[in-house]
C-alpha positions, 0 to 999 in steps of 0.5 A: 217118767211116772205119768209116762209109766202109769199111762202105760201099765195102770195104776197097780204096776206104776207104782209096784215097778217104778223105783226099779223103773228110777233105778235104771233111768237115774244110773248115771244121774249124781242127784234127783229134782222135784218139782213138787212147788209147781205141782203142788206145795210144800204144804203137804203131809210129809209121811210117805203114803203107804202102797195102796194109797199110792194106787188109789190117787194113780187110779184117780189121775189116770181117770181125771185124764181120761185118753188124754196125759196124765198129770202128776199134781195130787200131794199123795203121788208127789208124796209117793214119788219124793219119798220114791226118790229118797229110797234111790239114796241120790242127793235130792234137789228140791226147787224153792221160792220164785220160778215160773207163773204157775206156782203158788209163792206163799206155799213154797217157803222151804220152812214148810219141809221142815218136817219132811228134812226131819223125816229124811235125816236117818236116810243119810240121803242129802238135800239141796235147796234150789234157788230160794229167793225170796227164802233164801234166808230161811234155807240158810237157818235150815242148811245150819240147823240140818246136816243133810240140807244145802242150798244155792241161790242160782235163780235169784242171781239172774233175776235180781240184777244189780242187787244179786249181791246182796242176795248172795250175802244175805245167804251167807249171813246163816248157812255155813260156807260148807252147805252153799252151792254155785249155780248158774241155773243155766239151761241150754244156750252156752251164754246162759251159763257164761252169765250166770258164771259171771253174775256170781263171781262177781257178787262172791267178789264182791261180798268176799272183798267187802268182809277182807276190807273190813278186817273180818277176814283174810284174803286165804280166808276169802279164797277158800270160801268161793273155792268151797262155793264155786267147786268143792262142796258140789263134789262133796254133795254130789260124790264127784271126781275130785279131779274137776277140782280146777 
């Protein structure tokens, strides 16, 4: 949306006129993503940058374009636009970990916006930690140590096969059950969502059942978890119907 803008108004106006411009196109959305582990990294300075700082890295992206599109990958812009986001006052999804060849693993650990989920904290505004792996143990002591932070591991599920169990316990072993979320990852194509449905009951069966044969819990205990996982902490982070309780 900002490329879009700024190729069309310049530098100054994009960034005067986009958060009414997020505004609009965000008033049926319940939450916002980034993407700033592709472009960019979470190593970055987790400040907002002021308005004019803003225009000048615009400025210089709409140069580097020349006639051509512009491509939102300088820190300062993705700064601009993460904090654009947490004054819309949505949930904000963060991608983390492994996803496509283009990103930088090593710069996508979720311990690197620790400062960033510090600086959101007196905002109110929750984030949630997408996908993580091979982080995703580190997301789970950030879900813990932070009110406003969740996590799922959706991508991982897909992509880890017969280990996806594990990297659903392994999740559980720190985040409290209240903080994970279900997710498919699933785009498109309605086999996708059925799998990825499919691969998480099945490892939720799984590590559930496993802690009910050891004694460690009750079978309500096991029940309540994946309810909470599967359905209620999503209506909770994302202010839906309660009625989309099954």
């Amino acid at each position: 949306v900002f490329e879009q803008l700024a190729h069309e108004v310049g530098a100054a106006a994009a960034v005067r006129s986009f958060p009414d411009v997020l505004a609009e196109r965000s008033k049926d959305a319940v939450g916002l993503k980034s993407v700033v582990a592709y472009r960019f990294g979470f190593d970055f300075a987790p400040e907002a940058p002021s308005g004019a700082e803003a225009v000048e890295a615009t400025g210089a992206m709409l140069a580097k374009a020349g006639s051509g599109r512009p491509r939102v990958d300088d820190p300062t812009l993705l700064r601009y636009l993460l904090w654009a986001g947490v004054e819309r006052g949505l949930p904000l999804q963060v991608h983390c970990g492994y996803g496509d060849p283009d990103l930088e693993l090593h710069r996508c650990d979720p311990l690197l916006l620790t400062r960033f989920i510090k600086l959101v904290e007196p905002r109110g505004v929750n984030v949630a930690l997408l996908h993580c792996y091979p982080f995703h143990r580190n997301a789970g002591y950030l879900a813990q140590a932070f009110p406003h932070v969740f996590l799922d591991v959706g991508l991982a599920i897909n992509h880890t096969g017969l280990r996806s169990h594990a990297v659903i316990a392994e999740a559980l072993e720190l985040a409290p059950f209240g903080k994970v979320l279900f997710s498919s990852d699933a785009y498109g194509p309605a086999e996708l969502h059925y799998l990825g449905a499919l691969l998480w009951r099945r490892g939720m069966a799984r590590v559930l059942g496993s802690w009910v044969d050891e004694g460690e819990a009750t079978l309500a205990d096991a029940e309540r978890i994946a309810t909470m996982i599967g359905c209620d902490n999503a209506i909770r982070v994302y202010g839906l119907d309660s009625r989309l309780h099954p």
